[in-house]
C-alpha positions in Angstrom: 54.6 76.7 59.0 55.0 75.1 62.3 58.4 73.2 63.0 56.6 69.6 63.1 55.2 70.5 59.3 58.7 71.4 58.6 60.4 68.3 59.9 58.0 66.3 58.1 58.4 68.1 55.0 62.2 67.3 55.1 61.7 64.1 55.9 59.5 63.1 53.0 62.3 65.1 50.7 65.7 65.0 52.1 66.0 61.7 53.7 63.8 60.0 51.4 66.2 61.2 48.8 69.1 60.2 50.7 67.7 57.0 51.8 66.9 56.1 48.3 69.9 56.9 46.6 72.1 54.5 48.7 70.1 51.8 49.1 68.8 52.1 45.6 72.8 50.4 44.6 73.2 48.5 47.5 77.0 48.1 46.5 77.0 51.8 46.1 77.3 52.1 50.5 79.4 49.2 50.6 82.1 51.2 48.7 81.1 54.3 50.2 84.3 55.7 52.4 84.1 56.8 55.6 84.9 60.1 54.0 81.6 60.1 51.5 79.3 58.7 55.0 81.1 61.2 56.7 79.9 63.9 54.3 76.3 62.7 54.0 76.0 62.9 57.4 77.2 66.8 57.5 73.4 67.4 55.3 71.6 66.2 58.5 73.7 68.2 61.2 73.7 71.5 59.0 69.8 70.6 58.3 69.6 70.1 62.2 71.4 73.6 62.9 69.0 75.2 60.3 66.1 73.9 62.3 64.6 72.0 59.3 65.5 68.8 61.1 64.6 67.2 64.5 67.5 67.8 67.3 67.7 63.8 67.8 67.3 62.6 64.0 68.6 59.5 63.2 72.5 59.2 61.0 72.7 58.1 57.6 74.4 54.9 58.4 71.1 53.9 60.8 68.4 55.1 58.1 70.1 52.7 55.5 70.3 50.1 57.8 66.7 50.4 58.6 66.1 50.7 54.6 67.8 48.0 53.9 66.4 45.3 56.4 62.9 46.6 55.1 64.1 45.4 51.7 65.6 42.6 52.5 62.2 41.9 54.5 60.0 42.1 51.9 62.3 40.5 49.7 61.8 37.3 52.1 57.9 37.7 52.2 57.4 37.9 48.5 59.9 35.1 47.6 57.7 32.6 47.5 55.1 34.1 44.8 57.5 34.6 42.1 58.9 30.8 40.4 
C-alpha cells in the first residue's frame, strides 16, 4: 500500500473512532483530564512514529473541536424543521 492509502485508512478508522467517541458524550471531554487528553493524544504521535499517520496531523483537542462545531452547526441549520 502506498503511504497516502495508509493515512487514509487510519483516518477513516482511528480518528473517526476517536473523534466519535468523545464527541459522541459531549460531557464525556469536558470531564476529560489533561491526563486522559494527554493520553489520547500519545495514539496519534506513536501512530505518527509508526508511519500510519501524516507527520503534521491535527491533536485530539483540534479534531473535537472541529467535530463539535460541525454538530453544533447542523444542529442550528436543522432547528427549524423539527416543532
Amino acid at each position: 500500500m502506498t503511504p497516502a492509502s495508509v493515512h487514509i485508512i487510519f483516518k477513516s478508522v482511528v480518528v473517526a473512532k476517536l473523534v466519535y467517541a468523545a464527541t459522541s458524550a459531549s460531557s464525556w471531554w469536558g470531564f476529560a483530564t489533561a491526563d486522559d487528553r494527554k493520553r489520547l493524544q500519545a495514539v496519534i504521535r506513536c501512530d505518527i512514529r509508526s508511519g500510519l499517520c501524516e507527520q503534521h496531523h491535527k491533536t485530539v483537542e483540534e479534531l473535537v473541536e472541529e467535530a463539535d462545531d460541525t454538530i453544533n452547526n447542523m444542529s442550528y441549520i436543522l432547528r427549524f424543521l423539527v416543532p
